[in-house]
DRENTI-314839 format. One record per atom (N, C-alpha, C): atom name; x, y, z; residue number from 1; residue in three letters. Coordinates in steps of 0.2 Angstrom, whole numbers. Atoms other than C-alpha are relative to their C-alpha. Layout:
<'CA'; <X; Y; Z>; NUM; 'Ala'>;
...
//
This chain:
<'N'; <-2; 3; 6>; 1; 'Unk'>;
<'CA'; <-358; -63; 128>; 1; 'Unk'>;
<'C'; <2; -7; 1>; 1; 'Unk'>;
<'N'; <-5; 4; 0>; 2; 'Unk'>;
<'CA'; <-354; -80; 124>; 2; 'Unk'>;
<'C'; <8; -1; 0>; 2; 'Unk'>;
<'N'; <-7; 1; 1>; 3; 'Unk'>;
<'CA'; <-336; -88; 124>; 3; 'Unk'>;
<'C'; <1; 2; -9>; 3; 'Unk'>;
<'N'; <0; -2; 9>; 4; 'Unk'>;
<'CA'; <-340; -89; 104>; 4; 'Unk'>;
<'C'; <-1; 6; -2>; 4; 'Unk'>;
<'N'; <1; -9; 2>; 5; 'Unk'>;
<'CA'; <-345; -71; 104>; 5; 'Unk'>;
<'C'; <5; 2; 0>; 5; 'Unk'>;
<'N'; <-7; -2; -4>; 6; 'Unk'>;
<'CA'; <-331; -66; 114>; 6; 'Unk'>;
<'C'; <6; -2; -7>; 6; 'Unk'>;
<'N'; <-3; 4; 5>; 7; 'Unk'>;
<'CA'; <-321; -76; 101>; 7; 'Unk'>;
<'C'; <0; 3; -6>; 7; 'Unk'>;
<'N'; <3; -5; 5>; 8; 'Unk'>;
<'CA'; <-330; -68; 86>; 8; 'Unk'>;
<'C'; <3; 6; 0>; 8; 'Unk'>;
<'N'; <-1; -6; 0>; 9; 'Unk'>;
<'CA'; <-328; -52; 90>; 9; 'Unk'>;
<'C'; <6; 2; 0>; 9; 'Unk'>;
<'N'; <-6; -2; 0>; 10; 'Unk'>;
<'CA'; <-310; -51; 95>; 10; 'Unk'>;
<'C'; <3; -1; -6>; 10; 'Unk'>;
<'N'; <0; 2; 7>; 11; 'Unk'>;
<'CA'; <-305; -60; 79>; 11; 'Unk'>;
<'C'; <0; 5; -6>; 11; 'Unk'>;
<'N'; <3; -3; 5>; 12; 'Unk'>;
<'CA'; <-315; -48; 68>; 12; 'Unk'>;
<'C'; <4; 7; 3>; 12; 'Unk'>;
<'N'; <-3; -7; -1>; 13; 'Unk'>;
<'CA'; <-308; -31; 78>; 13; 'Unk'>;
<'C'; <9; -2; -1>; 13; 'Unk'>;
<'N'; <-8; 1; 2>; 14; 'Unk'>;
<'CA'; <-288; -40; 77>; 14; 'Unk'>;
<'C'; <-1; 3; -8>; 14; 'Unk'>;
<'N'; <0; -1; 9>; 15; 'Unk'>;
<'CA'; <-293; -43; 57>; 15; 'Unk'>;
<'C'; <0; 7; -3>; 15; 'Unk'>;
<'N'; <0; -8; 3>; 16; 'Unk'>;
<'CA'; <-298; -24; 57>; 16; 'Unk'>;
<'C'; <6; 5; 3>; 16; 'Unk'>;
<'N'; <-6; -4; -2>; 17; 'Unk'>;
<'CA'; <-281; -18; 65>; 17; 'Unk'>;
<'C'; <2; 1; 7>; 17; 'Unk'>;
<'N'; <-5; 1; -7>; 18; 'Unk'>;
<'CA'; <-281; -18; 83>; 18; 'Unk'>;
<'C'; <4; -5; 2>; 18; 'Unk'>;
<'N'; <-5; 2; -4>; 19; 'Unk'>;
<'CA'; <-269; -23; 94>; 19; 'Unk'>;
<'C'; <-2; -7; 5>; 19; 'Unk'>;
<'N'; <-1; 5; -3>; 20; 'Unk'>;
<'CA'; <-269; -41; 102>; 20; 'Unk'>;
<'C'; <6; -2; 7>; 20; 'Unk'>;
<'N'; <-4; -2; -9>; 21; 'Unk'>;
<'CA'; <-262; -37; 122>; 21; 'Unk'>;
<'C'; <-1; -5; 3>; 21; 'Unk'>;
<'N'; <-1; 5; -6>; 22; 'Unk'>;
<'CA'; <-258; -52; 131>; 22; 'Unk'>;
<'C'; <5; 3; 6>; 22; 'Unk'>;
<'N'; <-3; -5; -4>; 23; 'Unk'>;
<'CA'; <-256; -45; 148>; 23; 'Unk'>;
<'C'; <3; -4; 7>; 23; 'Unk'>;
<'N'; <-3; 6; -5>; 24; 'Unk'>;
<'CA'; <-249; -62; 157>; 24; 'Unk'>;
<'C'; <7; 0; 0>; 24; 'Unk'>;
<'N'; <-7; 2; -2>; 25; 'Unk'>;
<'CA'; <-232; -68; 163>; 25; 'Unk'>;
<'C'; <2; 0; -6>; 25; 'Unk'>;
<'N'; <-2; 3; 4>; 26; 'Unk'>;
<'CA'; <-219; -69; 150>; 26; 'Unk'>;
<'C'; <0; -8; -1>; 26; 'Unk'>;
<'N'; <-1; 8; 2>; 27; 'Unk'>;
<'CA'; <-216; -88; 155>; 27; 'Unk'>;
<'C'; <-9; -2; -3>; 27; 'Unk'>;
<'N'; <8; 3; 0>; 28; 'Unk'>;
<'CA'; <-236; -90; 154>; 28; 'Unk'>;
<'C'; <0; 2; -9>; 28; 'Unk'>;
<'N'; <0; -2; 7>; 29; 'Unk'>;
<'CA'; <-235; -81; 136>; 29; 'Unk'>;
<'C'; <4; -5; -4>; 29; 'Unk'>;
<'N'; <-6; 3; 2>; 30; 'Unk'>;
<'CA'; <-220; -93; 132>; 30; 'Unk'>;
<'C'; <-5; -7; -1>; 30; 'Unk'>;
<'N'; <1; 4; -2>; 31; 'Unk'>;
<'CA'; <-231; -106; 136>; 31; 'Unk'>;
<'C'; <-7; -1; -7>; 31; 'Unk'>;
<'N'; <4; 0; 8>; 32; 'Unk'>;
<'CA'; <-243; -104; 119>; 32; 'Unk'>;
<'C'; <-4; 7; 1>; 32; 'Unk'>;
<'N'; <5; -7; 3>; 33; 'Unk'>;
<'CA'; <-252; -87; 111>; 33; 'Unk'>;
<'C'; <0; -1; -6>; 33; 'Unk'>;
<'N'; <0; -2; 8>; 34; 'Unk'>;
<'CA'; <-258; -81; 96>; 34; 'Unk'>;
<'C'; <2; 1; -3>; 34; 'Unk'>;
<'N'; <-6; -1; 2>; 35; 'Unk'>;
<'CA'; <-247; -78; 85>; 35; 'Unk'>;
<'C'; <2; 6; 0>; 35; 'Unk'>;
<'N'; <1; -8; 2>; 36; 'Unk'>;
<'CA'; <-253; -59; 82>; 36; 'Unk'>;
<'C'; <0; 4; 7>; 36; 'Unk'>;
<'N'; <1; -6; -5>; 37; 'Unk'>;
<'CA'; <-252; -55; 101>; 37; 'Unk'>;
<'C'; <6; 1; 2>; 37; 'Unk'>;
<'N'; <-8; -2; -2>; 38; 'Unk'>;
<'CA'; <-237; -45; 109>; 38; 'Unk'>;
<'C'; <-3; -1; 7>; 38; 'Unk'>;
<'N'; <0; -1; -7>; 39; 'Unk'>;
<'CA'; <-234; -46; 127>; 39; 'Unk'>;
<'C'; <1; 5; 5>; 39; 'Unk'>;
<'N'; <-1; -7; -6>; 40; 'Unk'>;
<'CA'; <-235; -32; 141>; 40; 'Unk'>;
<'C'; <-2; -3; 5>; 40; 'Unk'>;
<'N'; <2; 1; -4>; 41; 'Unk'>;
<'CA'; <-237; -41; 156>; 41; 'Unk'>;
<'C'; <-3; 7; 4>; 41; 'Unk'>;
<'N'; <2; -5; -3>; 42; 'Unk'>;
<'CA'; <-249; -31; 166>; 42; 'Unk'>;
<'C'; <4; 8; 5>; 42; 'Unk'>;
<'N'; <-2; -5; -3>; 43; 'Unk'>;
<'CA'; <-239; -25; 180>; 43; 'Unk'>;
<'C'; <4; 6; -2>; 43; 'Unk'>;
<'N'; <-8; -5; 6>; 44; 'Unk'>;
<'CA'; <-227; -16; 165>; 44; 'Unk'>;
<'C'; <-4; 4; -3>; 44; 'Unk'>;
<'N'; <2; -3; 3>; 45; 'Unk'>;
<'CA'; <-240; -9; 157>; 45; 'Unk'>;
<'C'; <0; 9; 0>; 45; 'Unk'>;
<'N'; <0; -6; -2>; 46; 'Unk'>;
<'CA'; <-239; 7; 166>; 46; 'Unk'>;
<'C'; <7; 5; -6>; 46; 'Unk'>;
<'N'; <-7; -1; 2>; 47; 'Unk'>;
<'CA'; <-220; 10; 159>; 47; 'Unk'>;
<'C'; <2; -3; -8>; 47; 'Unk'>;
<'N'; <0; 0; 8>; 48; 'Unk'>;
<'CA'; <-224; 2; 142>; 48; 'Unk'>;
<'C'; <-6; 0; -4>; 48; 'Unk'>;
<'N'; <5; -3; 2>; 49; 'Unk'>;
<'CA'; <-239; 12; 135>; 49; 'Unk'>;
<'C'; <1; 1; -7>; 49; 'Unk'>;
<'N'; <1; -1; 8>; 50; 'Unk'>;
<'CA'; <-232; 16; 118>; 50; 'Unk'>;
<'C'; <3; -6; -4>; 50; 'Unk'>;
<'N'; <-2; 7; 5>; 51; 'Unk'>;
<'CA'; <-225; -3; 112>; 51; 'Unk'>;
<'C'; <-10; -1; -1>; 51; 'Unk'>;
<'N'; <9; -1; 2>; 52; 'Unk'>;
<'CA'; <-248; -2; 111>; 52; 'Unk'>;
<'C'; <0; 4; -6>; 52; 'Unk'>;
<'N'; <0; -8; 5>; 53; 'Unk'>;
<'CA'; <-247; 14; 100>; 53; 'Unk'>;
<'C'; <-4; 4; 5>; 53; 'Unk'>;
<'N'; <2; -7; -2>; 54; 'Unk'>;
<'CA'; <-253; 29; 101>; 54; 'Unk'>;
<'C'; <-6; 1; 3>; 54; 'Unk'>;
<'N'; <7; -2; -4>; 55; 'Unk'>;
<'CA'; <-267; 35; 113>; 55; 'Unk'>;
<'C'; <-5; -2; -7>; 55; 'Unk'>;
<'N'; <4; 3; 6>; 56; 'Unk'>;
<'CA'; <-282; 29; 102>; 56; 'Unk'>;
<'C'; <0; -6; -3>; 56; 'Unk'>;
<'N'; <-3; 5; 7>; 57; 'Unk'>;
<'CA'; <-275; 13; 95>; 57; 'Unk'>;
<'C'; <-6; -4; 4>; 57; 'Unk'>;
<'N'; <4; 6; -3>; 58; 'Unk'>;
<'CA'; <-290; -1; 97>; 58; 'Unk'>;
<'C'; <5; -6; 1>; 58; 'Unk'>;
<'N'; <-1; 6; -4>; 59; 'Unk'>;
<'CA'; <-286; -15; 108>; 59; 'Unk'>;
<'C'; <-3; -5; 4>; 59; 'Unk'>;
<'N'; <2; 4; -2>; 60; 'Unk'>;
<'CA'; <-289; -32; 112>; 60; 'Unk'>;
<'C'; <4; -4; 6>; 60; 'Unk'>;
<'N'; <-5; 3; -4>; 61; 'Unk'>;
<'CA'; <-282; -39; 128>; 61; 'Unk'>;
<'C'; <-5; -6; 4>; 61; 'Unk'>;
<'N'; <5; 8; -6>; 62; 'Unk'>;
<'CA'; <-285; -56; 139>; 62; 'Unk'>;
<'C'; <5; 0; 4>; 62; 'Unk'>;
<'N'; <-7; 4; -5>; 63; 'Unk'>;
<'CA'; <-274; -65; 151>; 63; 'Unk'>;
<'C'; <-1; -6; 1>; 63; 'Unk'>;
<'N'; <1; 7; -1>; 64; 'Unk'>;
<'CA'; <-278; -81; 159>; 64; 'Unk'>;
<'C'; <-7; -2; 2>; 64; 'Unk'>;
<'N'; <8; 0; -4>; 65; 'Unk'>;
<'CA'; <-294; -81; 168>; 65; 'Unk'>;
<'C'; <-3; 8; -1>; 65; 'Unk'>;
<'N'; <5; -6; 3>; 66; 'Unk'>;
<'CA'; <-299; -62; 164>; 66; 'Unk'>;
<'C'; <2; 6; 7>; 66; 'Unk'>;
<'N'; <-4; -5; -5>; 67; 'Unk'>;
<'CA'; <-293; -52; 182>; 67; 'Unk'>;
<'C'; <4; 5; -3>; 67; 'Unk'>;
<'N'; <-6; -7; 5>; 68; 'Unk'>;
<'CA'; <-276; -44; 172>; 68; 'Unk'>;
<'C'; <-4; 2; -2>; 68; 'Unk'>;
<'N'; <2; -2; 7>; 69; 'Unk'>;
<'CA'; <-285; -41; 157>; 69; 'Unk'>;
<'C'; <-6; 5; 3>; 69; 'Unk'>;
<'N'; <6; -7; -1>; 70; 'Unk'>;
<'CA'; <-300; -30; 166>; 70; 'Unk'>;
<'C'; <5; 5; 4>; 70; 'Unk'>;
<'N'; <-4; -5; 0>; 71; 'Unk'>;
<'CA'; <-285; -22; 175>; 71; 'Unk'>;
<'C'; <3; 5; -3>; 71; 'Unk'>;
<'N'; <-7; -5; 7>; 72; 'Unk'>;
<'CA'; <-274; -16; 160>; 72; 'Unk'>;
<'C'; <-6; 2; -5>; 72; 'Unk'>;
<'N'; <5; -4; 4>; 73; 'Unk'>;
<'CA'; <-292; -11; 151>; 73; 'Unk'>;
<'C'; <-2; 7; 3>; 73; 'Unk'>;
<'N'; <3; -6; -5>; 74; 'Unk'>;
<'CA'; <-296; 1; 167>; 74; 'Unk'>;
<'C'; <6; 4; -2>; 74; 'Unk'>;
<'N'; <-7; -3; 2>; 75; 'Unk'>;
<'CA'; <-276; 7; 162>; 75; 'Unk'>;
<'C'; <0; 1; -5>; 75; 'Unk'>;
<'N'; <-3; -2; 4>; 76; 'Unk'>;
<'CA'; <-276; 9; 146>; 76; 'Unk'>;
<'C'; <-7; 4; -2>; 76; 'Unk'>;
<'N'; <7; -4; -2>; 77; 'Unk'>;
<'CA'; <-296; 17; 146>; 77; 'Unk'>;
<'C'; <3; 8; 2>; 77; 'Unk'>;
<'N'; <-2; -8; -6>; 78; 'Unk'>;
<'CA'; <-288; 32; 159>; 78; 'Unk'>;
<'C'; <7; 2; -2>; 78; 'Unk'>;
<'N'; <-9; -4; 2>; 79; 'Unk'>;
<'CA'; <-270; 33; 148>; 79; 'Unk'>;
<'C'; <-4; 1; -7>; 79; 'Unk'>;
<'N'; <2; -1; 5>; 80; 'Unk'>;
<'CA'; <-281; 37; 132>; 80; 'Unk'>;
<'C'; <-2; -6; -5>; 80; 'Unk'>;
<'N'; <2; 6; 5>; 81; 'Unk'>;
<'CA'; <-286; 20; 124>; 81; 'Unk'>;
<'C'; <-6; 0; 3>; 81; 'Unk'>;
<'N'; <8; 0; -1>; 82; 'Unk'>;
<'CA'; <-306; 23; 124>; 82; 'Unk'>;
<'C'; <-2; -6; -5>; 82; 'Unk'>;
<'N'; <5; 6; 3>; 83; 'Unk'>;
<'CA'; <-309; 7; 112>; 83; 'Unk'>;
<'C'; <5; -5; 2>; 83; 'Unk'>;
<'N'; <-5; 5; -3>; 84; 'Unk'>;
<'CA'; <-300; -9; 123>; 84; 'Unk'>;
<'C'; <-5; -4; 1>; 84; 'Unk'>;
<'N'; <3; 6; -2>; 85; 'Unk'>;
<'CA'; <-310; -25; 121>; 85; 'Unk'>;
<'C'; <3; -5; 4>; 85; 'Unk'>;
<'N'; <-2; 8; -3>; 86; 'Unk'>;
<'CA'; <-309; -37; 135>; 86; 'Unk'>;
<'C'; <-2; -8; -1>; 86; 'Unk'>;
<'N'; <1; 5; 1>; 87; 'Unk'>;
<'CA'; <-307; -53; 129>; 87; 'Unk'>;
<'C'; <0; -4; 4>; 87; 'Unk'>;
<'N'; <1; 2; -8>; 88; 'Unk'>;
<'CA'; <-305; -58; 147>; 88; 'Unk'>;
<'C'; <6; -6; -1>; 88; 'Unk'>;
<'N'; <-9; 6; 1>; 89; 'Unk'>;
<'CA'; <-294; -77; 143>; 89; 'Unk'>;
<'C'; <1; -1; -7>; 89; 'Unk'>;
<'N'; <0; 3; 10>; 90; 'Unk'>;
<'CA'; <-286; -84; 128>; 90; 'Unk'>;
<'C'; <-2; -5; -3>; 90; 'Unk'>;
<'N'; <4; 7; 2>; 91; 'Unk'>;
<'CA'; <-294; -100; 131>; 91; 'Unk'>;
<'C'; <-8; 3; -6>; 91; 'Unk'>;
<'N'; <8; -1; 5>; 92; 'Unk'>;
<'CA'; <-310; -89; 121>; 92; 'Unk'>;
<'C'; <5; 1; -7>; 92; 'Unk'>;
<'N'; <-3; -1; 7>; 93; 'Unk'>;
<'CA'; <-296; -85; 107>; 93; 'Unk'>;
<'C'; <-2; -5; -6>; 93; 'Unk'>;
//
């Protein structure tokens, strides 16, 4: 996919209610996001699975260059979130 696709797609699955997962540093999330995305830095994710919702909840996550973001999809895939779009960074937001 394009950056524009990639772009596209996250957008349209937010607007239909999933979840918008930035999975960087807090300071790095302090530093600008989307208005719509909550933060769980990666390494936390493990210990904060239900501030996402419930098994099943669709999710779009990124981080900064795309690394986190394929890690916290293989993590939240294997904790019951079977629909997790990686947006990979938020420069495609």
């Amino acid at each position: 996919m394009t950056p524009k696709q990639l772009s596209e797609k996250a957008r349209r699955l937010v607007a239909e209610g999933a979840v918008l997962l930035d999975v960087r540093s807090p300071e790095e999330f302090r530093e600008g996001h989307p208005k719509e995305a909550r933060n769980i830095p990666v390494h936390e994710l493990p210990q904060r699975l239900a501030e996402v919702g419930p098994p099943g909840t669709k999710v779009v996550v990124y981080c900064a260059s795309g690394g986190r973001s394929a890690w916290a999809t293989e993590m939240l895939n294997s904790s019951g979130y079977p629909d997790v779009f990686d947006l990979m960074s938020v420069s495609y937001w």
